[in-house]
PADRENVO-163289 format. One record per residue: x, y, z of N, C-alpha, C, O in turn. Coordinates in nm, 2 decimals. Atoms other than C-alpha are relative to their C-alpha. Layout:
BEGIN
X/Y/Z/X/Y/Z/X/Y/Z/X/Y/Z .
...
This chain:
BEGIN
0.02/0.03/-0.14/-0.01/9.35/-4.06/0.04/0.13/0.08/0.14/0.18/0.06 .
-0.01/-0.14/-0.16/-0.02/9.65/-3.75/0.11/-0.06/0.03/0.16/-0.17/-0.01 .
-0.14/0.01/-0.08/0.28/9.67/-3.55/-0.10/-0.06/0.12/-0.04/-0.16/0.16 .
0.04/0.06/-0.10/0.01/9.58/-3.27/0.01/-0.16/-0.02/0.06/-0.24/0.06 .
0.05/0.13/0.02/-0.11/9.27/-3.46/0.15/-0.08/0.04/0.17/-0.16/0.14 .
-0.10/0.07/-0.03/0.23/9.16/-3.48/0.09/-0.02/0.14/0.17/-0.11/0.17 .
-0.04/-0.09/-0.15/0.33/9.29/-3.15/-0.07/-0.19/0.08/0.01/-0.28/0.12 .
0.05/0.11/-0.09/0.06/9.00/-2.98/0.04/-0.13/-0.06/0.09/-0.22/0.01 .
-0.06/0.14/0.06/0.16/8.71/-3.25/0.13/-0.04/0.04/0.16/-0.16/0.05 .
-0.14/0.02/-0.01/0.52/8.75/-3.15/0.03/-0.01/0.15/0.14/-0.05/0.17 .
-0.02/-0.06/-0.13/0.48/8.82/-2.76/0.01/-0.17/0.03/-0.06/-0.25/-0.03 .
0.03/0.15/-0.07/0.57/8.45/-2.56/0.06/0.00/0.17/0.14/0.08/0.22 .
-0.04/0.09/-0.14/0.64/8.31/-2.22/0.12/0.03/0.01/0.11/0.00/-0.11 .
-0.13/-0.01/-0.01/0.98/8.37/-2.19/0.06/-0.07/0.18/0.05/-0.01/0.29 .
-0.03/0.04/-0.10/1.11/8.15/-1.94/0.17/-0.05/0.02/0.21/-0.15/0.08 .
-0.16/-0.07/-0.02/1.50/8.22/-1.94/0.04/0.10/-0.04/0.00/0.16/-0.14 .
0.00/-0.18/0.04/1.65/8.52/-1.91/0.14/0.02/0.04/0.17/-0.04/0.14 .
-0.11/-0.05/-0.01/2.00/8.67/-1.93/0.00/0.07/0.14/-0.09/0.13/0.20 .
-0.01/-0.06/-0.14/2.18/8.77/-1.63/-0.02/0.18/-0.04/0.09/0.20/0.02 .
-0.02/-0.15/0.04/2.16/9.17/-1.74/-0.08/0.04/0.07/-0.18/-0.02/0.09 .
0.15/-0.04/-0.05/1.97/9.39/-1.53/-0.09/0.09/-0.11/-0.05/0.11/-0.23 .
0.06/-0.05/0.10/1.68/9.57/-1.68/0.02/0.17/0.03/0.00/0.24/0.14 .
-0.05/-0.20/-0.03/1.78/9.99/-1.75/-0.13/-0.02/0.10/-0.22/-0.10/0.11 .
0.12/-0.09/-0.11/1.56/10.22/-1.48/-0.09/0.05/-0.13/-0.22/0.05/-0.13 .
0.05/-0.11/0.11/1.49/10.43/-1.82/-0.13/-0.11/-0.09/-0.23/-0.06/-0.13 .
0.07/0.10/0.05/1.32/10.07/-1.98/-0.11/-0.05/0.08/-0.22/-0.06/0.03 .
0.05/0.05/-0.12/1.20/9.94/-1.67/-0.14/0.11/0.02/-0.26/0.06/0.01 .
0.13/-0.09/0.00/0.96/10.29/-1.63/-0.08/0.00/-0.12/-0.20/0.02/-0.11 .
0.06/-0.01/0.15/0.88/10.29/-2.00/-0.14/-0.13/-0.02/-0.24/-0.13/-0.08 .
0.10/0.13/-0.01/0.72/9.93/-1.93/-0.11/0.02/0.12/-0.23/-0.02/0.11 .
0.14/-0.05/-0.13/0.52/10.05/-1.58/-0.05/0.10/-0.10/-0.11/0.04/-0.18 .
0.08/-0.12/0.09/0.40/10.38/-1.79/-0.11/-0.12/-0.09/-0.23/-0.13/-0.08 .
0.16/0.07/0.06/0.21/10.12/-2.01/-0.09/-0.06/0.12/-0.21/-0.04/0.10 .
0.11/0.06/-0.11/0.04/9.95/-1.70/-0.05/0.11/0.06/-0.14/0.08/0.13 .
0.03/-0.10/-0.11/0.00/10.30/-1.53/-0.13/0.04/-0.08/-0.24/0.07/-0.03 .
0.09/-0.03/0.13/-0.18/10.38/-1.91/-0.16/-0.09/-0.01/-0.26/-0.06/-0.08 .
0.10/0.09/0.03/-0.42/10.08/-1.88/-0.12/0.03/0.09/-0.11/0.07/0.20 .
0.11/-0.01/0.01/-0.78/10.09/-1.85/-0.08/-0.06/0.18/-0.05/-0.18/0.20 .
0.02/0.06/-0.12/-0.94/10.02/-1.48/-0.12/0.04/-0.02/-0.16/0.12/-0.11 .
0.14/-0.06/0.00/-1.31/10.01/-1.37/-0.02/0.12/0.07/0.03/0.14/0.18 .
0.05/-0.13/-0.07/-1.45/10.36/-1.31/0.15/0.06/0.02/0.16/0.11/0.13 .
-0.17/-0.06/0.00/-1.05/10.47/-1.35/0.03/0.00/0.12/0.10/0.08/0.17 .
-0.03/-0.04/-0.15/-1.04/10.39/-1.00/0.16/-0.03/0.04/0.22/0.02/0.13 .
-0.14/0.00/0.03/-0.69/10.28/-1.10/0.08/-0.07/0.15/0.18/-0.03/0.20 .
-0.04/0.09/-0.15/-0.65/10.01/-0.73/0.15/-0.06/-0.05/0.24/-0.10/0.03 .
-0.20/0.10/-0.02/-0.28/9.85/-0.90/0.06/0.08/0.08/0.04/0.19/0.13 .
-0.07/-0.04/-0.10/-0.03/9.87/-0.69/0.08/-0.11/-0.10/0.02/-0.20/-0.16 .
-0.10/0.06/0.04/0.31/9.74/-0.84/0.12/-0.01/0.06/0.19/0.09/0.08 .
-0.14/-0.03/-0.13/0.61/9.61/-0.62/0.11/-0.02/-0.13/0.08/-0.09/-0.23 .
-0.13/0.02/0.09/0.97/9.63/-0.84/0.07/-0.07/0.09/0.11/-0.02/0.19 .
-0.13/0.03/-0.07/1.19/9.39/-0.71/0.10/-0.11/-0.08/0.09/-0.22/-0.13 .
-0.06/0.08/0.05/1.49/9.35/-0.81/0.20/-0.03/0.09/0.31/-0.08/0.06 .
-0.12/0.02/-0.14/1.76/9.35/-0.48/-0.01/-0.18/-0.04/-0.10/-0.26/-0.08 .
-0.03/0.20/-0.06/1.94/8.96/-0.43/-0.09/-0.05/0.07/-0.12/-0.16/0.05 .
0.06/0.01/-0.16/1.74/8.97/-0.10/-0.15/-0.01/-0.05/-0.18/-0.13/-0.02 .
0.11/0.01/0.08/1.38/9.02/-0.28/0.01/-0.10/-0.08/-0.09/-0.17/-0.07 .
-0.02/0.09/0.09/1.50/8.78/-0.55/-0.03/-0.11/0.05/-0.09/-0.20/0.00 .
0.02/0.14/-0.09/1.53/8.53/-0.24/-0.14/-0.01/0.02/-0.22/-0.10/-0.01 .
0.15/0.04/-0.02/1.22/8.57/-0.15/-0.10/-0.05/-0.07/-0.18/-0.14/-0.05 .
0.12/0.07/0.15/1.02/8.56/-0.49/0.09/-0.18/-0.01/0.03/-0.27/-0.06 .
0.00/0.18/0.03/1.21/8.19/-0.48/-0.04/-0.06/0.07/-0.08/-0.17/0.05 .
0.07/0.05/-0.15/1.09/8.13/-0.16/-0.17/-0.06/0.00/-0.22/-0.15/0.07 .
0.18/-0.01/0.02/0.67/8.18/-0.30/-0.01/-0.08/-0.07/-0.10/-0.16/-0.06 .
0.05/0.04/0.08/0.74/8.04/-0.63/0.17/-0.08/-0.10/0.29/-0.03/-0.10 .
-0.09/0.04/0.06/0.95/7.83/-0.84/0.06/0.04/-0.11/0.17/0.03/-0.16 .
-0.03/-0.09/0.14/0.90/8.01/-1.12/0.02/0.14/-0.02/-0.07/0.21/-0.03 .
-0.05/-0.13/0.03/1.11/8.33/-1.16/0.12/-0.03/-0.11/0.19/0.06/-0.16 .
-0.10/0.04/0.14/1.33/8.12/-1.43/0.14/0.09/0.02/0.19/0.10/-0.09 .
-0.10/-0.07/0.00/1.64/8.34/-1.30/-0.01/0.16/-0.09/0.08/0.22/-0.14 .
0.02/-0.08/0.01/1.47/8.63/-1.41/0.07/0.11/0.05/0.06/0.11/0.18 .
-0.01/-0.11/-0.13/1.66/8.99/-1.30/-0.07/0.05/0.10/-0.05/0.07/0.22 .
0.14/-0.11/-0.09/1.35/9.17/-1.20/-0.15/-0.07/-0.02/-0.19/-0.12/-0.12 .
0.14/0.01/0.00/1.01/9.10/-1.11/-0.11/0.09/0.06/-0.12/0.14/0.17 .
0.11/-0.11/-0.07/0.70/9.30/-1.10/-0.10/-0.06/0.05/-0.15/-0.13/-0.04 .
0.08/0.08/-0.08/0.47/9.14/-0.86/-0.15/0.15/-0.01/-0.16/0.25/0.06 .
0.14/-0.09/0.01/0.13/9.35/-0.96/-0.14/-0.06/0.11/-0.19/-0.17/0.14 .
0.08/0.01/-0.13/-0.09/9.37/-0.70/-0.16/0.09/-0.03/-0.15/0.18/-0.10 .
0.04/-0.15/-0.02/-0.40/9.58/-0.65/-0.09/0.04/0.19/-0.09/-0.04/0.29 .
0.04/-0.07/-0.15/-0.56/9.79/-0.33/-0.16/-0.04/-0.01/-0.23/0.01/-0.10 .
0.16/0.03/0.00/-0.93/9.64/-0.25/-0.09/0.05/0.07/-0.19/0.00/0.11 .
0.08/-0.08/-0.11/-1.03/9.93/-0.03/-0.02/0.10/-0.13/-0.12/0.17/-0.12 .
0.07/-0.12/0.10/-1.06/10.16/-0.37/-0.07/-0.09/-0.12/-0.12/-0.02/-0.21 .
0.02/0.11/0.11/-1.15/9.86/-0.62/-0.17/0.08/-0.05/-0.20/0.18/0.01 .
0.13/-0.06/0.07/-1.52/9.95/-0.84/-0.03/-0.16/0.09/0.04/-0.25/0.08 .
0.12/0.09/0.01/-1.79/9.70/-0.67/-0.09/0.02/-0.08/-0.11/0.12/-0.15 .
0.09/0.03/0.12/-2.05/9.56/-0.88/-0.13/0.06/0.05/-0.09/0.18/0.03 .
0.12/-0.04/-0.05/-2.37/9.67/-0.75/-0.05/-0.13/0.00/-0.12/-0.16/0.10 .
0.12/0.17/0.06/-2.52/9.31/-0.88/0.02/-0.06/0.09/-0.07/-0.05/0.17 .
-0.07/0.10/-0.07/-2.32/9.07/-0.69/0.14/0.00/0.06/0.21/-0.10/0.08 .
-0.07/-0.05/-0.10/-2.08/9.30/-0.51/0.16/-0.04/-0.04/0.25/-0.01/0.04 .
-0.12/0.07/0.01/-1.78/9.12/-0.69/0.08/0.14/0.00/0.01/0.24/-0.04 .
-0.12/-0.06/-0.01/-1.42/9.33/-0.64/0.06/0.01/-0.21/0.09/-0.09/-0.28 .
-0.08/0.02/0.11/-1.27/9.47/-1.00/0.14/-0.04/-0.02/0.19/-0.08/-0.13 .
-0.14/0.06/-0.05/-0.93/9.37/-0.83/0.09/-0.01/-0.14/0.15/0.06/-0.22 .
-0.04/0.08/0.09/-0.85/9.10/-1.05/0.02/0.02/-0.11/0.12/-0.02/-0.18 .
-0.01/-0.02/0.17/-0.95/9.23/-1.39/0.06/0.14/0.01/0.09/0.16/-0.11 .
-0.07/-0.13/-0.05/-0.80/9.58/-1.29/0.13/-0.04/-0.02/0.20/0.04/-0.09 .
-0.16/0.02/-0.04/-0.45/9.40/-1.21/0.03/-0.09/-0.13/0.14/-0.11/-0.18 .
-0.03/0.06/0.13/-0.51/9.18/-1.54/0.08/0.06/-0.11/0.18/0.06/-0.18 .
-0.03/-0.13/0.17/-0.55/9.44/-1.80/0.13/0.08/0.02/0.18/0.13/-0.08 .
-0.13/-0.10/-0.01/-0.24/9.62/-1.63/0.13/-0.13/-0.05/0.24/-0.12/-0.12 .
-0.08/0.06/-0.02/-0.07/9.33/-1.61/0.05/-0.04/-0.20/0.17/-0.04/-0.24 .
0.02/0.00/0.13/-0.11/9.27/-1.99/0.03/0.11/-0.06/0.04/0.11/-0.18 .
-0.04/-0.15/0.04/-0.03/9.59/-2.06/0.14/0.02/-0.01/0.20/0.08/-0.10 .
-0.14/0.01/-0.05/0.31/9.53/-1.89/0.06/-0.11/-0.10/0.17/-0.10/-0.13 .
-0.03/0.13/0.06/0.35/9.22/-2.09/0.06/0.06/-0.13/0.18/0.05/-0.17 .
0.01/-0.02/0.16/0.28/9.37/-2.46/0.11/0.16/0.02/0.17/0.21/-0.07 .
-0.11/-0.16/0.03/0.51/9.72/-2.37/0.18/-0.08/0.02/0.30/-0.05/-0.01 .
-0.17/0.08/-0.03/0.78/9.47/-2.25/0.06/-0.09/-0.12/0.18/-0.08/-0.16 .
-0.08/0.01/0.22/0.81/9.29/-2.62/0.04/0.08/-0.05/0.14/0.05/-0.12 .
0.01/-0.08/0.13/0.78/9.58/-2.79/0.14/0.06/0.09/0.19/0.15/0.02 .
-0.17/-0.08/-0.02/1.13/9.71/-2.61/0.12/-0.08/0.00/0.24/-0.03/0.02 .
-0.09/0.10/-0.03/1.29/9.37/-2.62/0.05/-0.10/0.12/0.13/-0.19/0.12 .
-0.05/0.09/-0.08/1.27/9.23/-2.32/-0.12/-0.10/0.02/-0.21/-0.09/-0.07 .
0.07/0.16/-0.02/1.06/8.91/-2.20/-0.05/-0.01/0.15/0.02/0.01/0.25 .
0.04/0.00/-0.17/0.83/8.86/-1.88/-0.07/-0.19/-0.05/-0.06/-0.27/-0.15 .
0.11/0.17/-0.04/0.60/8.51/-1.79/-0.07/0.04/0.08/-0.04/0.07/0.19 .
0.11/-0.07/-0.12/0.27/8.61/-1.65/0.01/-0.14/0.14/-0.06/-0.24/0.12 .
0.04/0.13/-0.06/0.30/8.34/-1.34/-0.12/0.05/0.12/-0.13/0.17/0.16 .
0.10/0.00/-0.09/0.00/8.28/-1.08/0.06/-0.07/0.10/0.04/-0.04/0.22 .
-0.01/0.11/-0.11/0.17/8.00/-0.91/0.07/0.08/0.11/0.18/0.13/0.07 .
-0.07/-0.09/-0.12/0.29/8.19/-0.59/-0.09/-0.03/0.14/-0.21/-0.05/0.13 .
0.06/0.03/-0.14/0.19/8.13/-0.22/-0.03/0.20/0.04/0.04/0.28/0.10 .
0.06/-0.13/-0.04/-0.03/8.46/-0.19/0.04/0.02/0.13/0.10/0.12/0.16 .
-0.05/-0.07/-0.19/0.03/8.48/0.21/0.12/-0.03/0.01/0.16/0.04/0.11 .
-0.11/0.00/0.00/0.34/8.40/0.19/0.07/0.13/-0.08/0.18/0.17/-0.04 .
-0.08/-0.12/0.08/0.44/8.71/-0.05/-0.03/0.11/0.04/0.05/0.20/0.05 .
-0.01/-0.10/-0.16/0.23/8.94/0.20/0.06/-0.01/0.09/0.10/0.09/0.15 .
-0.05/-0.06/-0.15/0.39/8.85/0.48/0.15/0.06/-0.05/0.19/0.16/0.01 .
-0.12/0.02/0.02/0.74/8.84/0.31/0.02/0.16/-0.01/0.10/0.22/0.07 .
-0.05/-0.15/0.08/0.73/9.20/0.12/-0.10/0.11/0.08/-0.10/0.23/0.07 .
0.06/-0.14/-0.12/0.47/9.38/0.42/-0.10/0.05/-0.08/-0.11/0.18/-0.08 .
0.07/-0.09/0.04/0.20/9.43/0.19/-0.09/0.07/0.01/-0.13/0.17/-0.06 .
0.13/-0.06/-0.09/-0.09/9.48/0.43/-0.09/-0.04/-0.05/-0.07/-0.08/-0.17 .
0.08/0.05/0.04/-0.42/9.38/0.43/-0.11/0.07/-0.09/-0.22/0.03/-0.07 .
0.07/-0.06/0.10/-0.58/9.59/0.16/0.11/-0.04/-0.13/0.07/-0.01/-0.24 .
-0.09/0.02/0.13/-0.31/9.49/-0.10/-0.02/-0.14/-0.06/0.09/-0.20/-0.02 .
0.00/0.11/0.06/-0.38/9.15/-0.29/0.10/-0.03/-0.15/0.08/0.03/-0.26 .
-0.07/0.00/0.10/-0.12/9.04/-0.50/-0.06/-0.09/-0.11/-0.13/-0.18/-0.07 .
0.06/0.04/0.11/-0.23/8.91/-0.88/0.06/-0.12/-0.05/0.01/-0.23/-0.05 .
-0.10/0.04/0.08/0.04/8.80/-1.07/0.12/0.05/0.06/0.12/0.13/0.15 .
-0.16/-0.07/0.00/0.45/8.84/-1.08/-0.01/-0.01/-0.14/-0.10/-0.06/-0.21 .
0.03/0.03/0.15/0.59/8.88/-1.41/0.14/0.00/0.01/0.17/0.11/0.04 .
-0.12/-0.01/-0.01/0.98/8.78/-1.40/-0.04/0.09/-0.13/-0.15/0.10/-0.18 .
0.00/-0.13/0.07/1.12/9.06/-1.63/0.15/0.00/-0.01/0.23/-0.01/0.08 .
-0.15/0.02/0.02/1.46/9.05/-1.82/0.00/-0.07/-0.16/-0.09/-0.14/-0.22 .
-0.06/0.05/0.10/1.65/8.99/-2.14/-0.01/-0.13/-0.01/0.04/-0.22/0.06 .
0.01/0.17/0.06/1.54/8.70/-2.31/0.14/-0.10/0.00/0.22/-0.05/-0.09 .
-0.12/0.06/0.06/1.85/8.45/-2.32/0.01/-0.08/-0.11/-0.07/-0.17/-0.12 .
0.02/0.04/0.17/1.94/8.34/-2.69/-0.03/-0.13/0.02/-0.08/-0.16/-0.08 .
0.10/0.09/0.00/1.81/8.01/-2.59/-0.17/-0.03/0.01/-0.24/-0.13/-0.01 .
0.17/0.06/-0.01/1.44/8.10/-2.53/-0.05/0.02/-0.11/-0.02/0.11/-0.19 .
0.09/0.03/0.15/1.19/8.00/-2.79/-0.14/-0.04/0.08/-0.16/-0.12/0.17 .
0.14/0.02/0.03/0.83/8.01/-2.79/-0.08/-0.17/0.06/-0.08/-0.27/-0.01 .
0.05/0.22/0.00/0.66/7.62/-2.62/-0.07/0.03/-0.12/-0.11/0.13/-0.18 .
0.09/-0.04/0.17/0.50/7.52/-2.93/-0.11/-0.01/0.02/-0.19/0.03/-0.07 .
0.13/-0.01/0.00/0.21/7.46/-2.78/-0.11/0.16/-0.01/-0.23/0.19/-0.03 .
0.02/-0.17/0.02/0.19/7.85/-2.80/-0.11/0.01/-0.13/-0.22/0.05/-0.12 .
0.05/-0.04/0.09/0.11/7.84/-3.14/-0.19/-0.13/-0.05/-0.27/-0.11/-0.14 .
0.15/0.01/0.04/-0.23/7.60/-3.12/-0.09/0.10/0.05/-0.09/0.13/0.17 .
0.11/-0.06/-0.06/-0.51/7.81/-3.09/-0.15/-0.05/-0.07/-0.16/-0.09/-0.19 .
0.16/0.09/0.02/-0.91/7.67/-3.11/-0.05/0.11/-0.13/0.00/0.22/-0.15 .
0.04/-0.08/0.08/-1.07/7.81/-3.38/-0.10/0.10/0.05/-0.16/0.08/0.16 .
0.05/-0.13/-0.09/-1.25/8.15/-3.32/-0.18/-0.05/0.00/-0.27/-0.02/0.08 .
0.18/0.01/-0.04/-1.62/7.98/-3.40/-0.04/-0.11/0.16/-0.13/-0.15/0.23 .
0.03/0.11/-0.16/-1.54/7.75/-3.08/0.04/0.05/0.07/0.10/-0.02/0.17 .
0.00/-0.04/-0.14/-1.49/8.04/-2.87/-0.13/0.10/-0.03/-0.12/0.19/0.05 .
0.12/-0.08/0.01/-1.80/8.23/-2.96/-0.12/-0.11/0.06/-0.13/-0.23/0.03 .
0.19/0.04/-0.06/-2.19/8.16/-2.76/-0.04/0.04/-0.07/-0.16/0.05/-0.08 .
């Protein structure tokens, strides 16, 4: 097996997390893989907020329930004034721009030992107005971010997956 293959089998949800903060030196090593990742037309629209102040902490509790006592969270965002339009049906690459980063951030954050949770649930106008992101900034995802605590384990639902001929058209 690749170090990758194993890399995605092993990667989970981590939804408790040791109080530790996460190094600056770790912390960039994990942005460097999202900064690394693939955008439409390299227009490269992420935008990534770091927050990990008490005061920021309050607020990500404020949008969402779920930050599980996370130290740090990267609230990946991207800019919709440089995004790739479609020509077809004009759609914004935003979303799949701030995915593939966001995934990127996920799988470099296993591989150093520490543990995120991609969450959606967040009151989007609420986390503009909170952190001033302006109205070209749409935020994606957060991804609490921190040392796994020796209690978290994998939901087990993790491990069903559909078989690959009942995801193929």
């Amino acid at each position: 097996m690749t170090v990758f293959s194993e890399l995605i089998k092993t990667r989970y949800s981590v939804r408790t997390f040791k109080a530790l903060p996460v190094e600056d030196a770790i912390l960039t090593q994990v942005l460097e893989a999202g900064r690394l990742a693939p955008t439409a037309c390299n227009n490269q629209p992420q935008r990534i907020k770091i927050i990990t102040s008490p005061e920021d902490l309050t607020k990500i509790d404020a949008c969402t329930p779920c930050r599980f006592g996370a130290p740090a969270v990267l609230l990946v965002c991207y800019d919709k004034s440089i995004c790739w339009r479609s020509p077809f049906d004009g759609m914004l690459s935003g979303v799949v721009d701030a995915s593939i980063v966001t995934t990127h951030i996920m799988l470099a954050a296993h591989e150093v030992g520490l543990g995120a949770c991609w969450v959606m649930y967040f009151d989007q106008v609420q986390v503009t107005a909170l952190f001033g992101l302006g109205e070209n900034i749409v935020p994606v995802a957060m991804l609490p971010l921190g040392y796994p605590a020796e209690s978290a384990a994998p939901n087990e639902s993790r491990r069903q997956r559909q078989a690959l001929d009942k995801l193929l058209i």
